[in-house]
C-alpha positions in Angstrom: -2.2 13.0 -18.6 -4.1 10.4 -16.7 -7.7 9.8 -17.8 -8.4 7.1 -15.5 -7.3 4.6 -13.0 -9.2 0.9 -13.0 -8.7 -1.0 -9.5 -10.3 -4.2 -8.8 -14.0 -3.4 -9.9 -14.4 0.5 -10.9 -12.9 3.0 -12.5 -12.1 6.4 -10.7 -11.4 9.1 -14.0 -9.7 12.3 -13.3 -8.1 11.3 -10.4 -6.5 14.2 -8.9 -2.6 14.8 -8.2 -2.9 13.7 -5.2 -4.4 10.6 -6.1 -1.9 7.2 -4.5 -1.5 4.4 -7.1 -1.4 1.0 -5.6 0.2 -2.2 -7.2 -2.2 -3.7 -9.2 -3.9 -0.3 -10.7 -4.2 -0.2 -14.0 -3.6 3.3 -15.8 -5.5 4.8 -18.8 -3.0 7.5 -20.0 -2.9 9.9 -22.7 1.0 10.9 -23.7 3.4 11.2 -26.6 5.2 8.7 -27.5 8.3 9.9 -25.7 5.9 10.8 -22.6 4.7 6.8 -23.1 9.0 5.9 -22.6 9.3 8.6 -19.4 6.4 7.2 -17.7 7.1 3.0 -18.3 10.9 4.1 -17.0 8.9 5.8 -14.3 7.1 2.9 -13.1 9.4 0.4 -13.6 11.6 2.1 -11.4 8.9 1.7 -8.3 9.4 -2.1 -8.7 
């Protein structure tokens, strides 16, 4: 579940599912542990 997004200056919480990340966005998640490992394979994937 994302909680938040910060990018540049402000935070933007509940963004909804439509809601494009950019490069340098930073994500405030809440996840399992095994969520955590899906979603860093996720993103690192994007690179």
């Amino acid at each position: 579940m994302v909680l938040g997004v910060h990018r540049v200056a402000d935070w933007l919480f509940n963004p909804t599912a439509s809601f494009q990340l950019q490069g340098k966005d930073v994500l405030m998640v809440m996840t399992t542990p095994q969520g955590r490992t899906r979603l860093e394979q996720s993103i690192q994937g994007m690179r």
